[in-house]
mmCIF file of the N, C-alpha and C atoms, coordinates in Angstrom:
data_MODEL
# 
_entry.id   MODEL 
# 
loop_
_atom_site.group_PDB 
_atom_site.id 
_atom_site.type_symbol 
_atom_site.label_atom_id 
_atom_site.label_alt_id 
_atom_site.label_comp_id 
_atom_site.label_asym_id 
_atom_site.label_entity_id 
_atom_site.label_seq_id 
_atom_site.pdbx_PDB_ins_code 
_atom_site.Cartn_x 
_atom_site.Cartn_y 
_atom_site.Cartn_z 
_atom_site.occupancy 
_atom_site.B_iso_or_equiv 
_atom_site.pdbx_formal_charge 
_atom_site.auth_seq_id 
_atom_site.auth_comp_id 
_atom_site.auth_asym_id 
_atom_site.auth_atom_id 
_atom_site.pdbx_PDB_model_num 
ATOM 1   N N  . UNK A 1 1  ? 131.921 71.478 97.484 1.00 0.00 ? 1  UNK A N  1 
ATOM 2   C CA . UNK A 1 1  ? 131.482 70.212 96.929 1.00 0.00 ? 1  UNK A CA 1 
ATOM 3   C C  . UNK A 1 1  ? 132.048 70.030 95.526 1.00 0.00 ? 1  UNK A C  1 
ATOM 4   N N  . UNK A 1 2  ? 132.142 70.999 94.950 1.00 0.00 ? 2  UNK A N  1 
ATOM 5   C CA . UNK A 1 2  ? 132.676 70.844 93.477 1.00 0.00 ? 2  UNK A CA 1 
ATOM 6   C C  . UNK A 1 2  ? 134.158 70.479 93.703 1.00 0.00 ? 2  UNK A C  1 
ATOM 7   N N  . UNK A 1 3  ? 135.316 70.912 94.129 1.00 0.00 ? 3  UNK A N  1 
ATOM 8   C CA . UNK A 1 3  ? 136.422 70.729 94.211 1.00 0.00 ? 3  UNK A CA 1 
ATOM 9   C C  . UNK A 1 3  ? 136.306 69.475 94.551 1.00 0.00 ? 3  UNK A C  1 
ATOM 10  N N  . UNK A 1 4  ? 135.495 68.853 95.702 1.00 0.00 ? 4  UNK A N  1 
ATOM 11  C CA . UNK A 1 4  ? 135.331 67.115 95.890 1.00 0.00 ? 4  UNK A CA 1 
ATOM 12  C C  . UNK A 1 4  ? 135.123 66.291 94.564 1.00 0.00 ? 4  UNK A C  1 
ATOM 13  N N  . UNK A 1 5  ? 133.834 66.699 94.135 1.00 0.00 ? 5  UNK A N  1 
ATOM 14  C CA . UNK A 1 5  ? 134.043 66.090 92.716 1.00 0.00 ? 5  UNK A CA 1 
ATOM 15  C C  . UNK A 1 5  ? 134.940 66.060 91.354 1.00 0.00 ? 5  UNK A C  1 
ATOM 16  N N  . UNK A 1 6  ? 135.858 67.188 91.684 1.00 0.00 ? 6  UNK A N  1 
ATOM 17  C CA . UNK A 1 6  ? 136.552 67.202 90.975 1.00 0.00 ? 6  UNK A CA 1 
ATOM 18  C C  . UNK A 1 6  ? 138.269 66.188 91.061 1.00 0.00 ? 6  UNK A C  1 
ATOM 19  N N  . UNK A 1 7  ? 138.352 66.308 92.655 1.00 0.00 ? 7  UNK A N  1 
ATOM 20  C CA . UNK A 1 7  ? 139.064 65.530 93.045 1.00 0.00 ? 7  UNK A CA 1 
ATOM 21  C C  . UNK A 1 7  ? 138.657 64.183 93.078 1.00 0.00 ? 7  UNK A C  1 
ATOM 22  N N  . UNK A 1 8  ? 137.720 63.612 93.340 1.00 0.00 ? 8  UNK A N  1 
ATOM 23  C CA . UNK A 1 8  ? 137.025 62.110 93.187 1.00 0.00 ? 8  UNK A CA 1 
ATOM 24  C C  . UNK A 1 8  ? 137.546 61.642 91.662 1.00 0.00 ? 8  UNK A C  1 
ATOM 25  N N  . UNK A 1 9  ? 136.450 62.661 90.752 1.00 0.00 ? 9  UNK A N  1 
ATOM 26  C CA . UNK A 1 9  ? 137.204 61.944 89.282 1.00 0.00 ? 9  UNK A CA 1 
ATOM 27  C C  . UNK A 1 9  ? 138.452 61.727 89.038 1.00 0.00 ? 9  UNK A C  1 
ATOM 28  N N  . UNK A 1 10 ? 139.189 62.782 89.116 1.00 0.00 ? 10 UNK A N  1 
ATOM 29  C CA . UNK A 1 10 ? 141.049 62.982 88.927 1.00 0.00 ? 10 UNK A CA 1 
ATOM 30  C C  . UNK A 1 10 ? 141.693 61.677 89.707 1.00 0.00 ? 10 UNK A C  1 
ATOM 31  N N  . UNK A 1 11 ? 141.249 61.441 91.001 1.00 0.00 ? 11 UNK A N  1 
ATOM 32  C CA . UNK A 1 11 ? 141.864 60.425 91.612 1.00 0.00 ? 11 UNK A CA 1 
ATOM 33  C C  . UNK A 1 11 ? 141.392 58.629 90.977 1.00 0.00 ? 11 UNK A C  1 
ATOM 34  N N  . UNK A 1 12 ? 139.817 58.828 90.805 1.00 0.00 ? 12 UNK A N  1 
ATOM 35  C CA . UNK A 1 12 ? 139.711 58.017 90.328 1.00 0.00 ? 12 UNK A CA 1 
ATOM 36  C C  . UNK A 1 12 ? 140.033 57.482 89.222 1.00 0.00 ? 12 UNK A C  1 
ATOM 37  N N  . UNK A 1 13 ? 140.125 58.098 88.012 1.00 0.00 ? 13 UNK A N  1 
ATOM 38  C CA . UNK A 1 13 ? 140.610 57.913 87.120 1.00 0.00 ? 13 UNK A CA 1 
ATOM 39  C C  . UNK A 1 13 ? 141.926 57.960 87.095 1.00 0.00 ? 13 UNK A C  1 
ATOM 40  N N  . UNK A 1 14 ? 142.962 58.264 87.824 1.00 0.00 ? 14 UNK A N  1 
ATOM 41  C CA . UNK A 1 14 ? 144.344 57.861 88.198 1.00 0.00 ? 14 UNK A CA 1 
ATOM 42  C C  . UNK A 1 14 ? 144.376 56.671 88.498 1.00 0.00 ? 14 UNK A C  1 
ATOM 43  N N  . UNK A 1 15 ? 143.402 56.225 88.777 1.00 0.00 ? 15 UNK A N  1 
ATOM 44  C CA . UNK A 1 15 ? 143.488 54.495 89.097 1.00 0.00 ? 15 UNK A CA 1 
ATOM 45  C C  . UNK A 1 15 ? 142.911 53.581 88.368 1.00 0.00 ? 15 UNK A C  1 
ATOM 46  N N  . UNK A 1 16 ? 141.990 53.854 87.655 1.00 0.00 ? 16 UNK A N  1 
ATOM 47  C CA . UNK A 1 16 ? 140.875 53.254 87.019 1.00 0.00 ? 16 UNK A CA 1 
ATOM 48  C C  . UNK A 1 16 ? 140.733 54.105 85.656 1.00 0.00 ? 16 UNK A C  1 
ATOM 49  N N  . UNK A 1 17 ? 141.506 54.378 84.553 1.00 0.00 ? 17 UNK A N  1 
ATOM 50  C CA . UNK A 1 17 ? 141.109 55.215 83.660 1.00 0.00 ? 17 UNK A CA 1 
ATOM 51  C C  . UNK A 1 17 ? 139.849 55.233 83.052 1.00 0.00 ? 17 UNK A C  1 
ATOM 52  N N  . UNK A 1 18 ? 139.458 53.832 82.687 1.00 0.00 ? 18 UNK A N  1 
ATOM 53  C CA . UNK A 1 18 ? 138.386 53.837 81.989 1.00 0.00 ? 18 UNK A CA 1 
ATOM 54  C C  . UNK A 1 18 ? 136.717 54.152 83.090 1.00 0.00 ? 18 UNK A C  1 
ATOM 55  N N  . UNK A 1 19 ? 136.473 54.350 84.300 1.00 0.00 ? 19 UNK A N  1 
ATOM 56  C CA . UNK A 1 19 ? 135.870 55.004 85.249 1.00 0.00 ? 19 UNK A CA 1 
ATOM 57  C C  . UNK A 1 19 ? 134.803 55.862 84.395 1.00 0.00 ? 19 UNK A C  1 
ATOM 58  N N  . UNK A 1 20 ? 133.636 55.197 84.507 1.00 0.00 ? 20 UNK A N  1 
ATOM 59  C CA . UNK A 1 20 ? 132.378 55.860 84.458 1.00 0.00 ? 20 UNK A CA 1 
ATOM 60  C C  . UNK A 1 20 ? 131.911 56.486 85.464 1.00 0.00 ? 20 UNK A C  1 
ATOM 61  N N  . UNK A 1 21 ? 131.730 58.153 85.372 1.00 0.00 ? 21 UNK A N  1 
ATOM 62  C CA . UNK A 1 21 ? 131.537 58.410 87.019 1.00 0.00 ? 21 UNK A CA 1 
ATOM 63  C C  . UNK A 1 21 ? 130.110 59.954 86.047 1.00 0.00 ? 21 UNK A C  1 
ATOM 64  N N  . UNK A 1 22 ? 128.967 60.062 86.711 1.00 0.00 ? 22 UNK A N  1 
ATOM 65  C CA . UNK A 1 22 ? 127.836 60.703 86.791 1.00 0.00 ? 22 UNK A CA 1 
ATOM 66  C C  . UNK A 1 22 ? 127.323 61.344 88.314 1.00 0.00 ? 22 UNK A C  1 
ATOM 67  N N  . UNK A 1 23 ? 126.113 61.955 87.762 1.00 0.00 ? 23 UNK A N  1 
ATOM 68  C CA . UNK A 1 23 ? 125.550 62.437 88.885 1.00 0.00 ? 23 UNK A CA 1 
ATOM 69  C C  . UNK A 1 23 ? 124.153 62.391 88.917 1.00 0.00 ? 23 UNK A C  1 
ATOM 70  N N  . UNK A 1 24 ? 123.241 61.704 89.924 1.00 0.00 ? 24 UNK A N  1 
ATOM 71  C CA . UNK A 1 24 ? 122.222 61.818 89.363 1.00 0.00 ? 24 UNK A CA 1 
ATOM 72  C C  . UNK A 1 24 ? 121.161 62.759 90.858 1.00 0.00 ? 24 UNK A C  1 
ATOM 73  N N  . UNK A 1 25 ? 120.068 63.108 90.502 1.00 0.00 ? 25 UNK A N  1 
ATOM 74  C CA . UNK A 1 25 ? 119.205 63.458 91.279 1.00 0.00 ? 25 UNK A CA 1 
ATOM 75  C C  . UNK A 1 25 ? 118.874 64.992 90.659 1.00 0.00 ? 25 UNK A C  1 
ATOM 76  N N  . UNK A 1 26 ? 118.116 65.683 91.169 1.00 0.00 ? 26 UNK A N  1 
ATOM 77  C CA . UNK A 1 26 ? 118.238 67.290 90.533 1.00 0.00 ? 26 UNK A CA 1 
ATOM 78  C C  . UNK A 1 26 ? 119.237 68.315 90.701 1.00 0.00 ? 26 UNK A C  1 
ATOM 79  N N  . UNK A 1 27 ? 120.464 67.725 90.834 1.00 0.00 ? 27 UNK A N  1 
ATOM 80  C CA . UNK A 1 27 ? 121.750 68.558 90.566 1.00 0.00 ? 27 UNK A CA 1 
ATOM 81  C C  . UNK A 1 27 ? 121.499 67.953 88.817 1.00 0.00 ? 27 UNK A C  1 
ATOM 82  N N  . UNK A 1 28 ? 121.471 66.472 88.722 1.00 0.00 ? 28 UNK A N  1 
ATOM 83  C CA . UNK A 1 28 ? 121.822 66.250 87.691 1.00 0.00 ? 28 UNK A CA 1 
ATOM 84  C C  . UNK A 1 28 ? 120.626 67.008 86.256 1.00 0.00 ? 28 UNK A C  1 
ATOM 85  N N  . UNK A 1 29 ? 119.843 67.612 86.312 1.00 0.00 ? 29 UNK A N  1 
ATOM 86  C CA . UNK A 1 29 ? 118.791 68.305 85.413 1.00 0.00 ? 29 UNK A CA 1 
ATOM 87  C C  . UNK A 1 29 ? 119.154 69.516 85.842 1.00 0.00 ? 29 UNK A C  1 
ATOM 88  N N  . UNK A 1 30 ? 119.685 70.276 86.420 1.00 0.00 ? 30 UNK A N  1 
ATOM 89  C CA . UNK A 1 30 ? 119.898 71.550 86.885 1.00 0.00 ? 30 UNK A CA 1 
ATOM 90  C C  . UNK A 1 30 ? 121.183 72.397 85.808 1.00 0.00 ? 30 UNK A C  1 
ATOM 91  N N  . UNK A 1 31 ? 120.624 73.063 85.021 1.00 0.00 ? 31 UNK A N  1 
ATOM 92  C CA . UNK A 1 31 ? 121.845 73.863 83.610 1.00 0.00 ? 31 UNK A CA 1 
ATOM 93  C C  . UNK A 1 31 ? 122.822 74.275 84.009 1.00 0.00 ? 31 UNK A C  1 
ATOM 94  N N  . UNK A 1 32 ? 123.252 74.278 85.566 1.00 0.00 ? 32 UNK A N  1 
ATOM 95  C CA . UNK A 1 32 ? 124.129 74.922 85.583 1.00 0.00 ? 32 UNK A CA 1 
ATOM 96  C C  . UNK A 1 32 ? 125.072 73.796 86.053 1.00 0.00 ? 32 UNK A C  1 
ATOM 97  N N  . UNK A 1 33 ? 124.673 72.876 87.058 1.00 0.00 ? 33 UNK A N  1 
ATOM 98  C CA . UNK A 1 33 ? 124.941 71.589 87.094 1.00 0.00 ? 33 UNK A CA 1 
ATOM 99  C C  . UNK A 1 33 ? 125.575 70.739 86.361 1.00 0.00 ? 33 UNK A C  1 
ATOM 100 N N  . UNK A 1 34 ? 124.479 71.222 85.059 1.00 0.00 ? 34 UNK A N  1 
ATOM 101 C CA . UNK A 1 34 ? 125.186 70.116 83.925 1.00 0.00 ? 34 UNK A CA 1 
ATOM 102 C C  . UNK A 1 34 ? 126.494 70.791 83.402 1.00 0.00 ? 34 UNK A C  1 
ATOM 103 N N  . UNK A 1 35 ? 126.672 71.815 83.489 1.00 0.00 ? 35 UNK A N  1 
ATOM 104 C CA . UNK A 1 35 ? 127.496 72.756 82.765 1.00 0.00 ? 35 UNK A CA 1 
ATOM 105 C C  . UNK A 1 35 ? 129.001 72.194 83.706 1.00 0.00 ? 35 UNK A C  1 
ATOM 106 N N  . UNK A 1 36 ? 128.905 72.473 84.835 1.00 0.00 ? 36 UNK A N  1 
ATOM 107 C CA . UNK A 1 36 ? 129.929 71.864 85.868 1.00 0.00 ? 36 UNK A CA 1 
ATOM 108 C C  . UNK A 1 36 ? 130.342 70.863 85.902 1.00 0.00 ? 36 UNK A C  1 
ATOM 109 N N  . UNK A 1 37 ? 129.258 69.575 85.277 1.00 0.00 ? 37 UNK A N  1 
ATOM 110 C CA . UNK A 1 37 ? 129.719 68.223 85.184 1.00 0.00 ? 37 UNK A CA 1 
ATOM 111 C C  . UNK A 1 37 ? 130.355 67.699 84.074 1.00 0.00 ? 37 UNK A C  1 
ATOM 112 N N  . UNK A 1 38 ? 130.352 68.808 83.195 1.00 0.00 ? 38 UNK A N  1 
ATOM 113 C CA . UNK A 1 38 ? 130.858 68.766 81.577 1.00 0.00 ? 38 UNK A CA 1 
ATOM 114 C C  . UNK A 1 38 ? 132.550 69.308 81.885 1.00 0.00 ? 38 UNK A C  1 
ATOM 115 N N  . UNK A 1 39 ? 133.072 70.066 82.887 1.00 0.00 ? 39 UNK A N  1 
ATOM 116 C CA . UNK A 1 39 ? 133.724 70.650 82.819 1.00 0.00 ? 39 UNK A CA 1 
ATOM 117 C C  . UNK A 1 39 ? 134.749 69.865 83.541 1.00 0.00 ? 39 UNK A C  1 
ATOM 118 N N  . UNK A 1 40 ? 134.002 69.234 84.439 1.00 0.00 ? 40 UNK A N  1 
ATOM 119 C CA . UNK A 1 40 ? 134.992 68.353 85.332 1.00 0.00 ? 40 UNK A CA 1 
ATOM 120 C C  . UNK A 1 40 ? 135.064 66.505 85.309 1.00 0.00 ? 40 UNK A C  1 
ATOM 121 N N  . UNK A 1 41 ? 134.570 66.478 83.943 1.00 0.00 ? 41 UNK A N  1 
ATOM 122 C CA . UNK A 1 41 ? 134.743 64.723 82.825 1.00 0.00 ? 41 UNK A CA 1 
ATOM 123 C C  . UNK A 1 41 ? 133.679 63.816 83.312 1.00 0.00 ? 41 UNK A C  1 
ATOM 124 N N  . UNK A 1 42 ? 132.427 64.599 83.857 1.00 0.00 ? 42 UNK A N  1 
ATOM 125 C CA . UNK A 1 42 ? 131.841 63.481 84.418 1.00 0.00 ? 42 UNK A CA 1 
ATOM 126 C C  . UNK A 1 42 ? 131.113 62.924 83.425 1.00 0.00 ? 42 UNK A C  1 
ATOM 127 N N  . UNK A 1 43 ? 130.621 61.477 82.862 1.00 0.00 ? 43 UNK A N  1 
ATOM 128 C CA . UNK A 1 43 ? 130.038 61.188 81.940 1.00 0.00 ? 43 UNK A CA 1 
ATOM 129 C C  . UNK A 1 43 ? 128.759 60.770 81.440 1.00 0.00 ? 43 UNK A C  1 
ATOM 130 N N  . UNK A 1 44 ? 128.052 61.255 82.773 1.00 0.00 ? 44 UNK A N  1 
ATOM 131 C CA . UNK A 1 44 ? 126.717 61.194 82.485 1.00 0.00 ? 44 UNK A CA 1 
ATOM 132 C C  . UNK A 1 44 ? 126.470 61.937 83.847 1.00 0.00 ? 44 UNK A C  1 
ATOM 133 N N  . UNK A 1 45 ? 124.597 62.277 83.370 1.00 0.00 ? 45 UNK A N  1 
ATOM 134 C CA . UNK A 1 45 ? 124.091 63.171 84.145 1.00 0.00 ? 45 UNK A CA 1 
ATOM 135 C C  . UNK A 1 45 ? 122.318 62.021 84.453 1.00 0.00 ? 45 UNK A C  1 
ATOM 136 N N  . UNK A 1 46 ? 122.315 62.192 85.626 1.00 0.00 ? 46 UNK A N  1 
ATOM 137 C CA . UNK A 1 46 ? 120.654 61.375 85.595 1.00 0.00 ? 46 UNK A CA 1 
ATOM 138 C C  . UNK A 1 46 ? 119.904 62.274 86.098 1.00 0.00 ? 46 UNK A C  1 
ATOM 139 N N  . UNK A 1 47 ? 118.595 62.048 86.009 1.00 0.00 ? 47 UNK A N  1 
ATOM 140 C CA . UNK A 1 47 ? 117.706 63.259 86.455 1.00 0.00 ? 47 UNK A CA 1 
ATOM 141 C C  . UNK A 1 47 ? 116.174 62.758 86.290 1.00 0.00 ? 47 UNK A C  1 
ATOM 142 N N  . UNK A 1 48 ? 115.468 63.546 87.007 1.00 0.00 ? 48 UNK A N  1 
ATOM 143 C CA . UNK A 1 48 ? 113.715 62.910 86.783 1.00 0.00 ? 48 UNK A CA 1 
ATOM 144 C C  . UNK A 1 48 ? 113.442 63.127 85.446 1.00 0.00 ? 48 UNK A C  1 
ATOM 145 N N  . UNK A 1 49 ? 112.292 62.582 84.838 1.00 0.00 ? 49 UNK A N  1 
ATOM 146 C CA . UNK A 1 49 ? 112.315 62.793 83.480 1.00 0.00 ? 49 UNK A CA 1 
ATOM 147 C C  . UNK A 1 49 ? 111.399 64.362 82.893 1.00 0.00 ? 49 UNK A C  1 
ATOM 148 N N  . UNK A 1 50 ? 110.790 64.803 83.904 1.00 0.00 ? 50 UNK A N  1 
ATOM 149 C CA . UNK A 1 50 ? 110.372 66.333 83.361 1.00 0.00 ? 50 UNK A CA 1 
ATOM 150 C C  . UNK A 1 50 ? 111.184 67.333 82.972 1.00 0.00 ? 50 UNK A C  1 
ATOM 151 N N  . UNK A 1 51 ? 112.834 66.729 83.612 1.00 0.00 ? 51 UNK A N  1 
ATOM 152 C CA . UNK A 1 51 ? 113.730 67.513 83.326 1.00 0.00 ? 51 UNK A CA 1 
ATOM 153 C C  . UNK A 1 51 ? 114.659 67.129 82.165 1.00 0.00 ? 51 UNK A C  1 
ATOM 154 N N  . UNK A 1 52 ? 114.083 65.770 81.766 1.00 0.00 ? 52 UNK A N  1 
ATOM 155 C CA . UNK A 1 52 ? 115.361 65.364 80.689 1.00 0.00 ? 52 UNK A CA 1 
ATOM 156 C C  . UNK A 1 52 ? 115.328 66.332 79.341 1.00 0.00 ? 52 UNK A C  1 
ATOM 157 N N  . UNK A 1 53 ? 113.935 67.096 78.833 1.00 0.00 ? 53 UNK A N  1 
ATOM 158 C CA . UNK A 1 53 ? 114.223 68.359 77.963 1.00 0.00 ? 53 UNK A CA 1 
ATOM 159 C C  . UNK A 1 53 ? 115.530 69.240 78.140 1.00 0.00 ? 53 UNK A C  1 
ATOM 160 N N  . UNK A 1 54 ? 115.445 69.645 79.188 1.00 0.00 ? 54 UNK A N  1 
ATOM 161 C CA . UNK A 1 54 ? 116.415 71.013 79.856 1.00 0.00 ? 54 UNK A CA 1 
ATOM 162 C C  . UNK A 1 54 ? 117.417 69.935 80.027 1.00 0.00 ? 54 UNK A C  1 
ATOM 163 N N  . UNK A 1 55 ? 117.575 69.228 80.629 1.00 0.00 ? 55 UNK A N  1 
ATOM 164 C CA . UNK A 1 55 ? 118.936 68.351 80.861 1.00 0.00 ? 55 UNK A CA 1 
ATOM 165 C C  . UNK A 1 55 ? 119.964 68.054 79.302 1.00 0.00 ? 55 UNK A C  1 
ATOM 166 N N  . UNK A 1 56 ? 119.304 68.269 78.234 1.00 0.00 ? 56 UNK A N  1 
ATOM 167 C CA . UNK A 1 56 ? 119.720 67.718 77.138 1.00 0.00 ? 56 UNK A CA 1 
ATOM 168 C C  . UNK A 1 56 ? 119.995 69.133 76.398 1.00 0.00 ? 56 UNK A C  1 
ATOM 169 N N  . UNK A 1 57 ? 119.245 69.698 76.561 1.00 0.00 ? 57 UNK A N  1 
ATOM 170 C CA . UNK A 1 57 ? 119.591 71.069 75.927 1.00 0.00 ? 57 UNK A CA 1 
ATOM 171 C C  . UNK A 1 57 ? 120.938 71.613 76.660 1.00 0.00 ? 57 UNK A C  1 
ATOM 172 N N  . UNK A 1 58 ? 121.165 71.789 78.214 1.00 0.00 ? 58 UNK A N  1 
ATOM 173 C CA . UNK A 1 58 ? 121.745 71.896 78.561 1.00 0.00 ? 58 UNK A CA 1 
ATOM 174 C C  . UNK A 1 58 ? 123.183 71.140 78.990 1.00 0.00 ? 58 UNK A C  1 
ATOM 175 N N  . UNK A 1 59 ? 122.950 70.251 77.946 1.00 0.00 ? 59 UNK A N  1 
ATOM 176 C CA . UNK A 1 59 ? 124.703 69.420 77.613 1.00 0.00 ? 59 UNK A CA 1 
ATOM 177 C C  . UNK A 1 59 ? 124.877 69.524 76.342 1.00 0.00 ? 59 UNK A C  1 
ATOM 178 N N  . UNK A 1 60 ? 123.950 69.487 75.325 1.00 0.00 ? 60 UNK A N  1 
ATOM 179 C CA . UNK A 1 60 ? 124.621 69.821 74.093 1.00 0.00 ? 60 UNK A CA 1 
ATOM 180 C C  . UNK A 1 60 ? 124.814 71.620 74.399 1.00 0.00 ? 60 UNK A C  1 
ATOM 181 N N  . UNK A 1 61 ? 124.654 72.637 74.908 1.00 0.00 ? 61 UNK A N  1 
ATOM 182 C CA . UNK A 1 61 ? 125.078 73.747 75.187 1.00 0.00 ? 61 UNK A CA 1 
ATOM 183 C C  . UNK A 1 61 ? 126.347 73.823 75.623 1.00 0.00 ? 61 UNK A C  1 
ATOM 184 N N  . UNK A 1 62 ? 126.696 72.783 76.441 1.00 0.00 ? 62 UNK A N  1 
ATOM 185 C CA . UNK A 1 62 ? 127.793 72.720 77.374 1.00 0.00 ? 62 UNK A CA 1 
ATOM 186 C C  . UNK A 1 62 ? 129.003 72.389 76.620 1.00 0.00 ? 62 UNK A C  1 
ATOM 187 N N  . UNK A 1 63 ? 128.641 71.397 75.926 1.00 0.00 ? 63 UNK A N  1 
ATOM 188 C CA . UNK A 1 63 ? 129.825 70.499 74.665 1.00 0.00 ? 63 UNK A CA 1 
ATOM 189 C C  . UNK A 1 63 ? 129.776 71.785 73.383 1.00 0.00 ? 63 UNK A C  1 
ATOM 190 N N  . UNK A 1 64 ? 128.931 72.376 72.899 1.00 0.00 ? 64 UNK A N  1 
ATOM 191 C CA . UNK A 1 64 ? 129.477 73.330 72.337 1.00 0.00 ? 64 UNK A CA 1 
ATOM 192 C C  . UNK A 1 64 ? 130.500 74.474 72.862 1.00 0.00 ? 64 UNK A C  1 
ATOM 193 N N  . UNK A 1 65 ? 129.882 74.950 73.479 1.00 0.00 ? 65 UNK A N  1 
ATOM 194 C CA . UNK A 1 65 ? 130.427 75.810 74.487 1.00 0.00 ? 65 UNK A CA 1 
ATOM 195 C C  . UNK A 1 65 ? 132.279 75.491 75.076 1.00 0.00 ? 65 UNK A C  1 
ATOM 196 N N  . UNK A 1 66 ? 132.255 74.552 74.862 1.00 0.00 ? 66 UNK A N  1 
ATOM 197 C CA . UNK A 1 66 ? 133.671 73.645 75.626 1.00 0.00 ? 66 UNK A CA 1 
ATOM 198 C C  . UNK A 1 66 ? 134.249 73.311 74.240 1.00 0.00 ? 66 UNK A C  1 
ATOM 199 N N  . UNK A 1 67 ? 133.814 73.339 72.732 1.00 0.00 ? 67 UNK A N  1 
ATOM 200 C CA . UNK A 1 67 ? 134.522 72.345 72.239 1.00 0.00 ? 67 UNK A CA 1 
ATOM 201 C C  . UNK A 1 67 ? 134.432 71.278 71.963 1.00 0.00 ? 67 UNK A C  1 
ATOM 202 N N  . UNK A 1 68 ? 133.935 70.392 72.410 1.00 0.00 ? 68 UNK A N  1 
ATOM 203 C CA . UNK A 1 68 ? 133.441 68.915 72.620 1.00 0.00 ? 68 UNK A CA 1 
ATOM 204 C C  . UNK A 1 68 ? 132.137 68.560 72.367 1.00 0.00 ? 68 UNK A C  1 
# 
């Protein structure tokens, strides 16, 4: 599934640069999730809101971590 998403963005954005592309449901609150979606340009993450603590911690982790 990851290589899909990774190919979805790449293609899409070959066509559409400016392409807002996310993930939402509890992949999207999941740290490791977010960590994967940071890695492969996705630009947002949605998620239930008990998780938006951990969801947020776990992208500013990610953007450090990366650089960004």
């Amino acid at each position: 599934v990851g290589k899909l998403i990774e190919t979805a963005v790449k293609l899409g954005r070959g066509t559409r640069a400016d392409l807002h592309v996310g993930i939402c449901g509890e992949h999207g609150g999941d740290p490791s999730s977010i960590e994967f979606c940071h890695l492969a340009g996705l630009n947002y993450v949605s998620c239930s809101p008990f998780r938006v603590p951990i969801a947020r911690l776990a992208a500013a982790q990610a953007a450090i971590a990366n650089g960004k």
